[in-house]
N, C-alpha and C positions, 0 to 999 in steps of 0.2 A: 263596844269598848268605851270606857270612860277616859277620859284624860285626867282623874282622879284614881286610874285602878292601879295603873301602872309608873311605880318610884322613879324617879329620876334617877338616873343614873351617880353614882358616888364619888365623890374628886379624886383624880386618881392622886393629886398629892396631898389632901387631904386624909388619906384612910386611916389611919391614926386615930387621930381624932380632930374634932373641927376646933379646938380650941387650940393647935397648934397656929403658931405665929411666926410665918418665913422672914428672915430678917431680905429687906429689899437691899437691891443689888448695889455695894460701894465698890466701883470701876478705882484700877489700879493708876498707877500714874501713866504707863504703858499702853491703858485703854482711853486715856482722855486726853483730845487732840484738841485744837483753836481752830475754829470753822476755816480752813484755808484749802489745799488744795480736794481733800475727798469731799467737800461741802461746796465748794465752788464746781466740782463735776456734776455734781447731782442737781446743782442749784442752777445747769444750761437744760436740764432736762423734765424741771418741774412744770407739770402743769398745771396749778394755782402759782402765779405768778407771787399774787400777794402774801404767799408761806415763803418766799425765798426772804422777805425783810425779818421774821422769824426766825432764820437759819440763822443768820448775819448775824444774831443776838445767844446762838448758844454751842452748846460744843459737843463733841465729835464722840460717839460711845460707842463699845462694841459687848454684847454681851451675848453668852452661850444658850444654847438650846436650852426649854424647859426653865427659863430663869423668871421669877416672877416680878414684875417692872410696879404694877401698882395694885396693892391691898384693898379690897373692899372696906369702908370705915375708917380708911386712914386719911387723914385732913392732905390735900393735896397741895405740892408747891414747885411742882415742873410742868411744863409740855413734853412730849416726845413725839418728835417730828421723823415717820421712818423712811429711812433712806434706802436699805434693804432689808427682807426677811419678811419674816409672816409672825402675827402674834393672833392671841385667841382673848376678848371677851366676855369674861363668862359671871353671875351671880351665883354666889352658894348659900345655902339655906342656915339656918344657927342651930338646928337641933340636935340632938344627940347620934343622929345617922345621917352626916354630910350628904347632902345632895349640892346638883349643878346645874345651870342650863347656860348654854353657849347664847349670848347677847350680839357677837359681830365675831367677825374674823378683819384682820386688816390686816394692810401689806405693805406698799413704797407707796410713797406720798400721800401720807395722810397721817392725820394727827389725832394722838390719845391722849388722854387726861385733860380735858378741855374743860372739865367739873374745876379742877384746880382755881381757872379763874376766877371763882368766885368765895374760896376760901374753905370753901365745905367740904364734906366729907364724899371720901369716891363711894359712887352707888354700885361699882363691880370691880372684880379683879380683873389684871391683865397680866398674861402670859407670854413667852415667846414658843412659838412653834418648829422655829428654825434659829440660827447663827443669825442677829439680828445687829441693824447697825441702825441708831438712830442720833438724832441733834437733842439736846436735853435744852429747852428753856426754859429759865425761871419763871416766876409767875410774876413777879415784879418788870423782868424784862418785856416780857408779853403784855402786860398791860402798857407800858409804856409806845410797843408801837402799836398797837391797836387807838389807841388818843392820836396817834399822827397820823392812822390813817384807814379810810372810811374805807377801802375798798378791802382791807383784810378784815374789819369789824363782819362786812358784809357777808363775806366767806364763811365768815364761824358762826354766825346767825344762820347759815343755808346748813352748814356742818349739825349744827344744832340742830335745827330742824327735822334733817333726814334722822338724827337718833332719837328723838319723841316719835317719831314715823314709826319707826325700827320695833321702836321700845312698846308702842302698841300694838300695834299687829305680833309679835311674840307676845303678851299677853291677853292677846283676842283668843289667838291660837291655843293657848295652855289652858285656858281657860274651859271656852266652846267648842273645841275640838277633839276630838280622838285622836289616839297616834300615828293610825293612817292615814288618816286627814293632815295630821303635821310634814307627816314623810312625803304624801303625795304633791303636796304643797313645795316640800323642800327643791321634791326632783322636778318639779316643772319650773321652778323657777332656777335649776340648776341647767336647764335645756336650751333656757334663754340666755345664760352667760350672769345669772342675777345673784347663780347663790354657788354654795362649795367653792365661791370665789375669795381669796383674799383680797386683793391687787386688782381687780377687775380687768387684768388682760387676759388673765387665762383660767380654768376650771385647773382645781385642783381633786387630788384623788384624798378620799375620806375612808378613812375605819367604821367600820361599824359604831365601833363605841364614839368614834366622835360624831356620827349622825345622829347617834344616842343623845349623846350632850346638849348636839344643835337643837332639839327637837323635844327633849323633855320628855326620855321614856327610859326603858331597860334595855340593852345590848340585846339581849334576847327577845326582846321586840321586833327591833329592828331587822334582826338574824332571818325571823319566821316570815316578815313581809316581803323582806328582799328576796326569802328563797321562792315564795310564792310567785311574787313579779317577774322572776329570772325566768320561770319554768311557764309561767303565761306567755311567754316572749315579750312584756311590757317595757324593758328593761335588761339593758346589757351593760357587762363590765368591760370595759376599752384594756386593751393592753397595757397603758399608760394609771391600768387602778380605777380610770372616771368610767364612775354611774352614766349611760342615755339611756334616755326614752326615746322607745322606738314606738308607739303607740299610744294612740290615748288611754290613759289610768281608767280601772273601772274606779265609780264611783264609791261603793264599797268596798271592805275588803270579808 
């Protein structure tokens, strides 16, 4: 199997077509609060200290499942800092038959559109996966505390970092890899607690088609290998929907 044979899977709110333009989400007056009491809750329980000075600077949003927070090519001018919920990651292709591939997943405490600080354009879309609550800050506000202080500059330099990490390694993968090589890769790093994770406390449960997404194949890719693994006993599904590995992967598929 080539990692060229098999299309990427199609955005599912994209299927239209890819020249459709979701207008991004304007929060009601209902949904925008002053960083006070639900931001000071969250803000005894962060763990990057240095994103609570971050809070302190923006305000309070609530937005529905499947809402899209930032456009790929859109010139960026917030942070979102999330407080709760899961959102998705993901790059789409420009040609005439929408493709995807899922770039992160992220969950509470951690922060998107970080591209914004520098004025350019976002290099992916983001999505919500769930009822999601995040702190919106400007890009002006952010700049201003990052100049006061070295120890959240630090944080978004490490933040950075891990997404050139990220962002390589998914393009080593799509690259030099086959699709089994991408999935076996997914589920062992899903074994350790490293992936199908938003939030990094807990494994979450994946569709198909969103392993699809992650991974850079066809739902029916994913379908054939998983039914293979299941029936190897490589591989079981938890009550709870999560993929284990209960054995080591063959090498092949």
């Amino acid at each position: 199997m080539s990692a060229l044979s098999h299309s990427l899977s199609p955005a599912f709110i994209f299927r239209e077509s890819c020249s459709v333009r979701f207008p991004l989400p304007v929060p009601t007056v209902q949904q925008m609060q002053t960083p006070t009491q639900e931001t000071s809750k969250w803000l005894d329980q962060a763990a990057l200290p240095g994103l609570t000075l971050l809070a302190r600077q923006g305000q309070v949003r609530h937005y529905r499942k499947h809402m899209l927070l930032i456009q790929q090519g859109d010139t960026g001018h917030q942070l979102y800092l999330v407080m709760a919920g899961r959102l998705r990651e993901f790059a789409l292709s420009n040609d005439s038959r929408p493709r995807e591939i899922t770039l992160a997943l992220a969950g509470t405490g951690q922060l998107i559109g970080v591209s914004a600080l520098d004025g350019g354009a976002h290099c992916a879309s983001v999505i919500t996966l769930t009822s999601t609550v995040c702190c919106v800050i400007s890009r002006e506000s952010a700049l201003a505390v990052i100049q006061r202080s070295p120890e959240l500059a630090m944080e978004l330099l490490k933040l950075a970092l891990q997404r050139v990490r990220m962002a390589t390694e998914t393009t080593r993968l799509a690259l030099f890899s086959d699709a089994y090589s991408r999935l076996s890769a997914l589920l062992q790093r899903s074994g350790s607690g490293d992936a199908l994770t938003a939030n990094g406390d807990r494994r979450l449960p994946m569709t198909h088609a969103q392993i699809a997404q992650q991974i850079g194949c066809s739902r029916e890719m994913v379908s054939r290998i998983m039914k293979d693994l299941i029936t190897g006993g490589y591989v079981v599904r938890e009550p709870d929907k999560v993929y284990r590995v209960c054995k080591r992967l063959p090498e092949r598929w």
